[in-house]
Residue, then its C-alpha position, 0 to 999 in steps of 0.5 A: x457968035x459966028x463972029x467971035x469964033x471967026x476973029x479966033x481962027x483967024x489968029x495963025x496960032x488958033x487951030x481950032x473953035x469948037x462951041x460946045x455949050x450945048x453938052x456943058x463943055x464950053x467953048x473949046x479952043x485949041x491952039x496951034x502946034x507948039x503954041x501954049x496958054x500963059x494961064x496953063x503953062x504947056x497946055x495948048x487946050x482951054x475951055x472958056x464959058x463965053x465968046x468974050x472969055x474965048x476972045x480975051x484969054x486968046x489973046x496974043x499976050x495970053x499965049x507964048x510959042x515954045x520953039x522946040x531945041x535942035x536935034x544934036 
């Protein structure tokens, strides 16, 4: 488990790691700024029932940057 949650934050477009199993919320992970979930198009939050899950839906081709425009 603390593997898992370790090989997430380490990954420079994860933010955060929260295991929230214990209250029925999953585990929480929370992406960087400006980073998003393919399978959510413009959300950067996702619960995920297992670490297996987690590290899947994580993964690089599973998540996209939106660059934002440049000021005019």
């Amino acid at each position: 488990m603390k593997i898992a949650k370790n090989t997430l934050l380490g990954k420079s477009y994860i933010a955060h790691v929260d295991d929230e199993r214990d209250i029925d919320n999953g585990i929480i992970v929370t992406l960087a700024k400006n980073w998003y979930f393919c399978a959510d198009p413009g959300c950067g939050v996702r619960g995920f029932d297992n670490w297996p899950d987690a590290l899947n839906g994580c993964k690089k081709s599973e998540v996209y940057k939106k660059v934002a425009s440049p000021a005019k």
